[in-house]
C-alpha positions in Angstrom: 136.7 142.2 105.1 139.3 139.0 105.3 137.5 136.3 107.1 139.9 135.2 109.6 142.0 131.6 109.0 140.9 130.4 112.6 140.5 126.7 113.6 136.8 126.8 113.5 136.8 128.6 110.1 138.8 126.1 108.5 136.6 123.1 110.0 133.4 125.3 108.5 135.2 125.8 105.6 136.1 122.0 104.7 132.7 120.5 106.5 130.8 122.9 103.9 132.9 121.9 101.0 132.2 118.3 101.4 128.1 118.4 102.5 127.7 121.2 99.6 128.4 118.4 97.1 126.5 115.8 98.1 123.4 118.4 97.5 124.2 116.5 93.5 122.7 113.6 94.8 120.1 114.9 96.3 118.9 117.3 93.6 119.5 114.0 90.5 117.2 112.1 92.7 114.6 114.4 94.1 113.8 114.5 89.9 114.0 111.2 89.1 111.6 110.4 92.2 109.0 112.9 90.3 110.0 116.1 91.8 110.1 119.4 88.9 112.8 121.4 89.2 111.2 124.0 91.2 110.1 121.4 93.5 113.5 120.4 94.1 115.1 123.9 94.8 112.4 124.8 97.0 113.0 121.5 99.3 117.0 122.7 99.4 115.7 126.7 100.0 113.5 126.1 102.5 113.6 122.7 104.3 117.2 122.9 104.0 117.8 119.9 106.1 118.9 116.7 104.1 117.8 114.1 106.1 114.3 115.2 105.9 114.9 116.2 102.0 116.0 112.7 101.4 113.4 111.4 103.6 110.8 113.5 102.0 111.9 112.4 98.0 112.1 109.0 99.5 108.6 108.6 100.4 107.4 110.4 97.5 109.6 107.8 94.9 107.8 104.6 96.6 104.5 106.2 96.0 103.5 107.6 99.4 100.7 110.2 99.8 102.2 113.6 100.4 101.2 113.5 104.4 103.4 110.9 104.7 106.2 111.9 102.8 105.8 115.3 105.1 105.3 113.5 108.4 108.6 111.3 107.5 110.2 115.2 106.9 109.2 116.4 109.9 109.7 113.5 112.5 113.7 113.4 110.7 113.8 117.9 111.3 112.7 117.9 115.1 115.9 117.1 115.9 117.1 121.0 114.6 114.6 122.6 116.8 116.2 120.9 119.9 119.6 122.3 118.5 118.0 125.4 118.2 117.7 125.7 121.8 121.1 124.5 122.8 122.4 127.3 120.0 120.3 129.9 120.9 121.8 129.4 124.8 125.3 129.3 123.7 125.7 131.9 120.8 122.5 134.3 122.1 122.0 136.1 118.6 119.9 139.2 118.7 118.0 140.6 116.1 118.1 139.0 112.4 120.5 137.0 113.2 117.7 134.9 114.7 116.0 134.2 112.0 118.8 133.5 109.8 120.5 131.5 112.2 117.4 129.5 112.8 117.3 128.5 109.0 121.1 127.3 109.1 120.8 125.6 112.6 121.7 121.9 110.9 123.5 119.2 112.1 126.7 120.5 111.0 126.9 123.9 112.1 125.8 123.0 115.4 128.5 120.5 115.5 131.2 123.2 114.6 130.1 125.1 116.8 129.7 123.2 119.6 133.2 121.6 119.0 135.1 124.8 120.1 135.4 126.1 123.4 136.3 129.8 122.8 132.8 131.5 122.4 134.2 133.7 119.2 135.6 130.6 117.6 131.8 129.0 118.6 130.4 131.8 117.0 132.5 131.6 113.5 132.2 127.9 113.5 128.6 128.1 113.3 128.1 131.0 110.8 130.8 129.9 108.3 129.2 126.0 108.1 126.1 127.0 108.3 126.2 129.9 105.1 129.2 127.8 103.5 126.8 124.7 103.6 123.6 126.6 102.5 125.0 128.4 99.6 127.0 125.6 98.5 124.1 122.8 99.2 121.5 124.8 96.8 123.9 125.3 94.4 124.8 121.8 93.7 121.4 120.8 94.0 120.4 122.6 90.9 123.5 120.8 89.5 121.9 117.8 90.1 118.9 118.1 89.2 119.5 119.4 85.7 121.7 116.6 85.7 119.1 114.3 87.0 116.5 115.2 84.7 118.2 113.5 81.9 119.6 110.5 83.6 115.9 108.1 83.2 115.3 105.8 85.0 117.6 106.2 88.8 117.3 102.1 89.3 119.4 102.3 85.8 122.2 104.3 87.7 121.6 102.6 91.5 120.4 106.2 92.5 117.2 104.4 94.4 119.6 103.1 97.0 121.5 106.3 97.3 119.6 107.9 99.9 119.7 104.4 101.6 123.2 104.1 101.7 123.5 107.8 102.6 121.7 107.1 105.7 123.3 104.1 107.1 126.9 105.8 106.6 125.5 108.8 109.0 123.8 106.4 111.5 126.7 103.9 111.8 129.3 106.2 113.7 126.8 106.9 116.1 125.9 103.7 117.1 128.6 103.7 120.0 127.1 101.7 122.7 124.7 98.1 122.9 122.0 100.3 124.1 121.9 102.7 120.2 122.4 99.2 118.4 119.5 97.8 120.1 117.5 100.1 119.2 118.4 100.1 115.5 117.9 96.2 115.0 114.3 97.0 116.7 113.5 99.9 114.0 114.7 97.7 111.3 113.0 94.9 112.1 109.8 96.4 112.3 110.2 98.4 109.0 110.9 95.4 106.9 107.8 93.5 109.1 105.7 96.7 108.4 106.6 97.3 104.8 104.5 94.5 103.1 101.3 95.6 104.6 101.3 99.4 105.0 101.4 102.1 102.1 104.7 103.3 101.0 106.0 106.1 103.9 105.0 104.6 106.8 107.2 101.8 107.6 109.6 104.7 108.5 106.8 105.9 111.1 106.5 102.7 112.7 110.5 102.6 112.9 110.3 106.0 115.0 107.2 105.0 117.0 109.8 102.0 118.0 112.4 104.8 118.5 110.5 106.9 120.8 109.2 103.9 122.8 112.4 102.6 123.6 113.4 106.0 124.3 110.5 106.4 127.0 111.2 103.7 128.2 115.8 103.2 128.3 117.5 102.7 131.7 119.9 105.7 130.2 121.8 108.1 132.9 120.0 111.2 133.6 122.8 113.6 132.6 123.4 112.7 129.1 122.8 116.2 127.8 123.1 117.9 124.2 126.6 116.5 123.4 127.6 116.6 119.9 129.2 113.0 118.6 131.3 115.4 116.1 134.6 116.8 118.0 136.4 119.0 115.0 140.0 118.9 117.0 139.7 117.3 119.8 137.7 118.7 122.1 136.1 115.9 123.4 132.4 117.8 123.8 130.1 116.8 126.5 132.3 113.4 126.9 133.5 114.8 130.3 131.0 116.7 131.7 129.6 113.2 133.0 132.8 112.2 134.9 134.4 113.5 138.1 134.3 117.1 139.1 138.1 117.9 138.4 137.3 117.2 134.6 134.6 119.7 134.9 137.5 122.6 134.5 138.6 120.6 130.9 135.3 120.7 129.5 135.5 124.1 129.3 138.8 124.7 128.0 140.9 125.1 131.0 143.3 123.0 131.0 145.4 123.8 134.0 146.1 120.4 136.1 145.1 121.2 139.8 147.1 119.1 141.2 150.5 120.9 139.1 149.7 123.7 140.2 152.5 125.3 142.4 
């Protein structure tokens, strides 16, 4: 069967391409942080989620206990199980599909998907990044880390500050108001004043106790909902659903003007 050249295929398509191959950095350094080969695939298999992957190795290459390397994991991966929800409202799989959609719920399926306003075009967007990103991701892990495994020491090749860099060119697009800015110069001040007197992996604990404090406590309007801060081609997402009523009817893809009408 000829998968079919739709706009949300062709995101999945190029979105899968270009997150597959970064899985080469993440498999070279996962080894030369002290992870076996076996170790690595199994992060890429079943975590599947590279944030928490990266945050994991990460943890585990400064010398942190395996708790913390874990608890870094799983405070990075909450964040699927709340697109989880929002998916499992929107695309309502039955059956299998549950399961196997709950394993490629990831930031950028959920973002193809929730880029489109056609429900069939939702539905493809999320099934083609998702598999295209999962397939693709494991395979270039074990890429790089029979690559890895021969490269010695990753300070030798600037691989340390891979991940590192990684992170801040994902966090810096969504930075987008003073409130999110804030908030980052908080976490990263008290990682650096944390990180001379706590063992390797928590800093980044302290950083998200920060996080969810000034969360608890942020002045932020009620409706700011699920929104993704990835729009595929142009459909601004969520961005109107907090304005006036008559842009309600845009949101979700009509785009007849009211007041044009005859």
């Amino acid at each position: 069967m000829k998968l079919p050249a739709t706009p949300a295929v062709k995101v999945g398509i190029s979105i899968s391409i270009a997150t597959g191959l970064y899985g080469i950095s993440f498999g070279a350094l996962s080894v030369t942080s002290g992870l076996n080969l076996w170790q690595t695939m199994a992060l890429s298999l079943l975590l599947f989620s590279g944030g928490s992957q990266f945050a994991f190795i990460g943890v585990v290459a400064g010398g942190g206990s395996g708790i913390a390397a874990m608890s870094a994991a799983t405070l990075l991966g909450m964040r699927n199980g709340i697109y989880g929800m929002q998916l499992n409202a929107l695309l309502r799989p039955r059956g299998w599909r549950k399961y196997v959609g709950a394993q490629l719920t990831i930031d950028e399926s959920t973002a193809t998907s929730t880029g489109q306003t056609d429900p069939a075009e939702q539905r493809r967007g999320f099934w083609t990044a998702g598999i295209g990103i999962y397939v693709l991701w494991n395979i270039f892990t074990l890429v790089g880390a029979l690559a890895g495994s021969g490269l010695g020491d990753p300070k030798q090749w600037g691989l340390d500050g891979a991940a590192v860099a990684a992170f801040l060119a994902l966090l810096w697009p969504r930075l987008k108001g003073r409130e999110p800015v804030a908030i980052a110069v908080a976490c990263a001040v008290a990682t650096v004043i944390a990180v001379p007197f706590v063992p390797p992996g928590v800093p980044i604990l302290v950083a998200a106790v920060v996080a969810a404090l000034a969360g608890w406590l942020s002045h932020g309007r009620r409706d700011e909902g699920l929104e993704p801060d990835i729009e595929p081609y142009g459909h601004p997402a969520g961005r109107h659903a907090r304005g006036s009523a008559p842009n309600a009817g845009a949101e979700r893809g009509d785009t007849t003007d009211p007041a044009a009408a005859p």
